[in-house]
C-alpha positions as CSV (number, residue, x, y, z in Angstrom):
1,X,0.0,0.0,0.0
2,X,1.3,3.5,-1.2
3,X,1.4,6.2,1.4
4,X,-0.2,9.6,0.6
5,X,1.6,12.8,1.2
6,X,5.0,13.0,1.8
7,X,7.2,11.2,4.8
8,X,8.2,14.2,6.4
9,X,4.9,15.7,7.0
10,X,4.5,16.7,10.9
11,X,8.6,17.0,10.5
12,X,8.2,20.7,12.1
13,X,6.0,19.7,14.7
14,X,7.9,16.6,16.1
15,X,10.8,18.9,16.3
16,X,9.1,21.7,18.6
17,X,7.1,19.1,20.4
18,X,10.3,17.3,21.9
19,X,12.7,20.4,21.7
20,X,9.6,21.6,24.4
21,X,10.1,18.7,26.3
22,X,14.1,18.6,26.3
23,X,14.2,22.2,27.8
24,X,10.8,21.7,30.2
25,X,12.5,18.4,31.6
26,X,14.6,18.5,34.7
27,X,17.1,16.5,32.7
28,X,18.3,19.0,30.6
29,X,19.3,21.9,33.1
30,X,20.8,19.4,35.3
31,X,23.0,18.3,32.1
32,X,23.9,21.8,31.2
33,X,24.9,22.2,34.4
34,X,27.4,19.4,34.9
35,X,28.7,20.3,31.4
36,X,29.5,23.8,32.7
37,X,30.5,23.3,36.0
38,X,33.1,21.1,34.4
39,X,34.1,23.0,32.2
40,X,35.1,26.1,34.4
41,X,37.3,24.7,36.4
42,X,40.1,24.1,33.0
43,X,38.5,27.3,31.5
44,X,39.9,29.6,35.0
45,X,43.3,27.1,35.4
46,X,44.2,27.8,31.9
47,X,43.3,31.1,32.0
48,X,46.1,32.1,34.7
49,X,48.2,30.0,33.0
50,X,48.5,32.1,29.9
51,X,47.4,35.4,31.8
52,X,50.3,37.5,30.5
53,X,52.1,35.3,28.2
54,X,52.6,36.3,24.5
55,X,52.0,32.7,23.2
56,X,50.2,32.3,20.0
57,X,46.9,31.1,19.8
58,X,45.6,31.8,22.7
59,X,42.0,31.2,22.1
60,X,42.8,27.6,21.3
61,X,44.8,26.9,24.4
62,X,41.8,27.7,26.4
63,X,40.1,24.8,25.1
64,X,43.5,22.3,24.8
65,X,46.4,24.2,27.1
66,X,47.8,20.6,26.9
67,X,49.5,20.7,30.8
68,X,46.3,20.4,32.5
69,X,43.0,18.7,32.2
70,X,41.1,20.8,29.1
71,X,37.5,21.3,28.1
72,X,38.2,19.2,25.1
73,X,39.2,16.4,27.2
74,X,36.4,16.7,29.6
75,X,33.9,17.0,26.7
76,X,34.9,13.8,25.4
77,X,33.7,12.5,28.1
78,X,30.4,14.3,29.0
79,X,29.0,14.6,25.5
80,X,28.3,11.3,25.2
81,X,26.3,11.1,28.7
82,X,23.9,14.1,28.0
83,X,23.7,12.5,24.5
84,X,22.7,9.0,26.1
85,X,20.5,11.0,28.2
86,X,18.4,12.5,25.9
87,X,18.3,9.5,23.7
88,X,18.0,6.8,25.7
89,X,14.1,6.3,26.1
90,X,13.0,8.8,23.1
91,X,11.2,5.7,21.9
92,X,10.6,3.3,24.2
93,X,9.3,5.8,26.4
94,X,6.5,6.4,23.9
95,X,5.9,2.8,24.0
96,X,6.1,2.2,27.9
97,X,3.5,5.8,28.1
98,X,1.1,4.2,25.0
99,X,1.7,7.3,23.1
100,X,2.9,6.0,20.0
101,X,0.0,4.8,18.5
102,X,-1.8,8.0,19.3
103,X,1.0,10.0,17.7
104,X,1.4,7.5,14.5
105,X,-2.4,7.9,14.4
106,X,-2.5,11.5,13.6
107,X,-1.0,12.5,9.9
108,X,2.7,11.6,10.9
109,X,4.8,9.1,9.6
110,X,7.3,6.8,11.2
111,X,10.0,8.8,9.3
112,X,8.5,12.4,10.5
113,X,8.6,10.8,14.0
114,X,12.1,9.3,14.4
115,X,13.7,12.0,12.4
116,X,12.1,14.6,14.5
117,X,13.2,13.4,17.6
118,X,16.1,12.8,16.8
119,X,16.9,16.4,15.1
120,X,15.6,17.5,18.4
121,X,18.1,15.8,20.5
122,X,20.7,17.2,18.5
123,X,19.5,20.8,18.5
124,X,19.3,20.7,22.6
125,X,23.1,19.5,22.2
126,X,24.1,21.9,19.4
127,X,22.2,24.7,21.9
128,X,24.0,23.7,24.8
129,X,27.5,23.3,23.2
130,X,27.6,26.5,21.4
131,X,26.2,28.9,24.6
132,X,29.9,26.6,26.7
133,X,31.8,27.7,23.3
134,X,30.8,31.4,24.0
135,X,31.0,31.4,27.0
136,X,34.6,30.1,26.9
137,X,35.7,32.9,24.1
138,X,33.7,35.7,26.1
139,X,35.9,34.8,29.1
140,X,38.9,34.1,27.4
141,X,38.4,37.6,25.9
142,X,37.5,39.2,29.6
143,X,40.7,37.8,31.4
144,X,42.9,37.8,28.4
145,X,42.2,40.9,26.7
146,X,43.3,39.6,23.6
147,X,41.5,39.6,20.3
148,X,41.2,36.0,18.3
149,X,42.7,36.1,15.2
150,X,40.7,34.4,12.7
151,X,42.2,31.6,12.2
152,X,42.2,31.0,16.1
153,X,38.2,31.5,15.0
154,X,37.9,29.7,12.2
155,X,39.8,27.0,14.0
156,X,37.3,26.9,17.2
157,X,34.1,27.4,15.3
158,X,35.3,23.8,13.3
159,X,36.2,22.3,17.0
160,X,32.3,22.9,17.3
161,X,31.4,21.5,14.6
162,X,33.1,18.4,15.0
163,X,32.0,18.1,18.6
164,X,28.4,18.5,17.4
165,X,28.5,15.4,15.1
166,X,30.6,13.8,17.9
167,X,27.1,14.5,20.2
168,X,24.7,12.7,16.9
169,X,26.7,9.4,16.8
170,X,26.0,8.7,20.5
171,X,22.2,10.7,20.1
172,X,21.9,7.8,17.3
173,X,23.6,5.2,19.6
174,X,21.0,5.9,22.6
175,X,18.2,6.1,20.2
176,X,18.9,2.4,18.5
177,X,19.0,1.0,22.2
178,X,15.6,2.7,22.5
179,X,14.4,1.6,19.7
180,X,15.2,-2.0,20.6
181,X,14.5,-2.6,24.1
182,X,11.2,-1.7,25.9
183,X,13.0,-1.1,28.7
184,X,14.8,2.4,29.1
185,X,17.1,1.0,32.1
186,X,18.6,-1.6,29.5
187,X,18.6,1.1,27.0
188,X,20.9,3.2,29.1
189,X,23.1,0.5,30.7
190,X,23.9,-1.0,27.3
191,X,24.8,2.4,25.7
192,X,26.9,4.0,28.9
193,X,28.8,0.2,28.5
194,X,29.1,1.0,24.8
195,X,30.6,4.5,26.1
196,X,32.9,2.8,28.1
197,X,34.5,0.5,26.1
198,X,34.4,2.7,23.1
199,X,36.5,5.0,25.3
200,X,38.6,3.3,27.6
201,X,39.2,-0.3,26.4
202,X,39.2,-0.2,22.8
203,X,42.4,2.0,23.0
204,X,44.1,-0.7,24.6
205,X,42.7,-3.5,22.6
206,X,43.4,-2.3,19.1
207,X,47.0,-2.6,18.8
208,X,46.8,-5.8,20.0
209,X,44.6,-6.7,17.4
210,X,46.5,-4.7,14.9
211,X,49.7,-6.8,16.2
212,X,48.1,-10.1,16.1
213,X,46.2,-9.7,12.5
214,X,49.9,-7.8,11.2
215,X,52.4,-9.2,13.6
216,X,55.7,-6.6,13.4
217,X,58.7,-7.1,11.5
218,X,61.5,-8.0,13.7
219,X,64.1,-5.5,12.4
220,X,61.8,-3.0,13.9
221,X,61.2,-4.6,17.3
222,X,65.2,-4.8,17.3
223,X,65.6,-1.0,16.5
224,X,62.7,-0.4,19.4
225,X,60.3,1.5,16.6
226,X,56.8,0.7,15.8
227,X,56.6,-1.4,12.2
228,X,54.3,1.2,10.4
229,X,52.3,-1.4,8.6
230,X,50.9,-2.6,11.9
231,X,50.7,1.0,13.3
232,X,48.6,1.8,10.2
233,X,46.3,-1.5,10.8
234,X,46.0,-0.1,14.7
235,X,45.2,3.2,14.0
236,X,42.6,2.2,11.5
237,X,41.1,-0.4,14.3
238,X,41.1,2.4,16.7
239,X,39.2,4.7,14.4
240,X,35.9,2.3,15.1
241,X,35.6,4.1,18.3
242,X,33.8,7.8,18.3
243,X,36.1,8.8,21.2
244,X,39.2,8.1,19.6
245,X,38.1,9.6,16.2
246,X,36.9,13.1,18.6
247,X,40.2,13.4,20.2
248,X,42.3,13.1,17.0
249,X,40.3,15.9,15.8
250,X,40.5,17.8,18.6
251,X,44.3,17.3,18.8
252,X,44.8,18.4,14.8
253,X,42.5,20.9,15.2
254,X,43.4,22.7,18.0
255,X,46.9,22.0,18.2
256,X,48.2,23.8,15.1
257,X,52.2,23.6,16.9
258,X,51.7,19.9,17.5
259,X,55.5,18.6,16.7
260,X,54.7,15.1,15.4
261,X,51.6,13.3,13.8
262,X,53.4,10.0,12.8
263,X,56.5,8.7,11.5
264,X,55.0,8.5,8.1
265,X,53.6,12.3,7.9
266,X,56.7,13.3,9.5
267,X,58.6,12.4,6.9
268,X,56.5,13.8,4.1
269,X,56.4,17.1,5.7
270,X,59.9,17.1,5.8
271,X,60.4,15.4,2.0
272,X,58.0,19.1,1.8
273,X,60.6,21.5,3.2
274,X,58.4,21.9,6.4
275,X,59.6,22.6,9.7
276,X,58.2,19.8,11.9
277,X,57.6,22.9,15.0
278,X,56.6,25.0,12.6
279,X,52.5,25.6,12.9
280,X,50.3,23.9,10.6
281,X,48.5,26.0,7.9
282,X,44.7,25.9,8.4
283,X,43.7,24.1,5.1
284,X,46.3,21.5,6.1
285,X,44.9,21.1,9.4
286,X,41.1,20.7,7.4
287,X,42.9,18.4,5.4
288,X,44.4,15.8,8.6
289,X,40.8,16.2,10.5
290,X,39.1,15.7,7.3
291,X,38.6,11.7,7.8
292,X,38.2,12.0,11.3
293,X,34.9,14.4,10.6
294,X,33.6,12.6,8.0
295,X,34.0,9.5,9.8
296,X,32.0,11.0,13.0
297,X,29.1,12.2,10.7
298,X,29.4,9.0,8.8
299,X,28.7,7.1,12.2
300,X,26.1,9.2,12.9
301,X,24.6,8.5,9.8
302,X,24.6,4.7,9.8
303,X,23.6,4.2,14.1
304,X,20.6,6.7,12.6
305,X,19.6,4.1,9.4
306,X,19.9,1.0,11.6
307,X,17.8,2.9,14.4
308,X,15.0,3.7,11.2
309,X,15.1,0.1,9.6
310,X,14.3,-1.4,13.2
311,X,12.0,1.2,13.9
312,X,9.9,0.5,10.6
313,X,10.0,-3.1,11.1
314,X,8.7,-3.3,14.6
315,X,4.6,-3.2,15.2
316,X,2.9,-0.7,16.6
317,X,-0.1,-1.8,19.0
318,X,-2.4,0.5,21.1
């Protein structure tokens, strides 16, 4: 049977129905909060520590000083809990509630319906994350006094954009676990132990994979360097993980002095006549972060078509 209209009507009003609810909730504030509260305390540190200093890029080093704990770091770890929870039940809630066969009964389609929650999720985290960015630039500018140059700019407004589509692929995450269990406990433990492993195990586990699938060459074990073939094969592996993907970025991104980004890029750059201290340009920067991105919004994308091809296939009972 052919549906009439198009998918995507009631799109608008699914959007404004849950953005509502994120910002009327209790859960939301309490989110923002943590996030900011966190956030402030490597925001002042690395404040006074370049209070005075004629250092360039400034603007970035408030985000990544790199001798203390930074915002980037400690959004790499809260993103993907306010993500989780404002994902975790947008589903089975409905179902647990028996709303969603009052709200599929009104001239909405499944696709208006997921899409709209989940492009409401993500506004309340693109909200939230660009009032911390300006905050962190307005303060920067209050105890610093100095302006941003653009490409400090440029540089920090693509640091939000990548940490926005690091927020959908663990909005998408929550949302499949919603999407298949009933339960929204089980929907949250599963995707905070996805979190965890994602972040904190699968770093370790990797290049042990990588060494067992591409064992090294012993002339490089002897000389006490990393084969790069297996290197390669572990930095690929590690790419499977959101976290490890975010923190790359972040480190290309806002790191323009970074003195080495491999053996093998090393190299070129100085085959290039580079100076491996020297600061990155900013299209070269685009150009290093340019998988990393795409492989964030490509995450995002897939975790969102698995959540829809579930979603169509399961029933719907009043």
């Amino acid at each position: 049977m052919r549906r009439e209209g198009s998918p995507w009507q009631g799109l608008g009003t699914v959007v404004v129905k849950e953005l509502a609810d994120h910002f009327d909730s209790a859960r939301m504030p309490l989110l923002a909060l943590l996030m900011v509260v966190a956030a402030a305390v490597p925001v002042y540190i690395g404040a006074r520590l370049l209070e005075g200093t004629e250092e360039p890029f400034l603007l970035l080093k408030l985000f990544n000083p790199g001798q203390t704990l930074s915002v980037a770091q400690i959004l790499g770890f809260l993103i993907p809990i306010m993500a989780i929870g404002l994902g975790f039940d947008a589903v089975n809630g409905e179902h647990n509630r028996r709303t969603l066969s009052r709200i599929l009964a009104q001239p909405i389609y499944r696709d208006a319906l997921l899409a709209g929650k989940f492009l409401a999720g993500l506004i309340a985290l693109a909200v939230n994350l660009i009032c911390l960015w300006l905050l962190v630039i307005g303060f920067g500018l209050y105890r610093l006094g100095v302006l941003p140059t653009g490409d400090d700019f440029t540089r920090s407004l693509a640091y939000l954009i990548i940490t926005i589509a690091y927020a959908g692929v663990w909005l998408s995450m929550a949302m499949l676990f919603s999407v298949l269990f009933r339960s929204p406990a089980t929907a949250a433990l599963l995707a905070l132990g996805v979190w965890l492993f994602m972040a904190l195990l699968w770093p370790l586990i990797a290049p042990r994979i990588a060494g067992l699938i591409s064992p090294p060459d012993v002339r490089y074990l002897l000389l006490g360097t990393n084969d790069p073939q297996t290197q390669a094969l572990a930095d690929a592996l590690s790419w499977i993980s959101p976290y490890m993907l975010f923190e790359e970025a972040t480190q290309f991104i806002l790191n323009p002095t970074t003195p080495s980004f491999g053996p093998v890029i090393d190299q070129i750059r100085q085959l290039q006549g580079m100076v491996i201290d020297a600061a990155l340009p900013l299209r070269e920067s685009f150009a290093f972060i340019w998988s990393q991105a795409v492989g964030l919004i490509a995450g995002a994308i897939v975790l969102f078509v698995a959540t829809y091809v579930v979603f169509q296939r399961q029933e719907v009972r009043a």
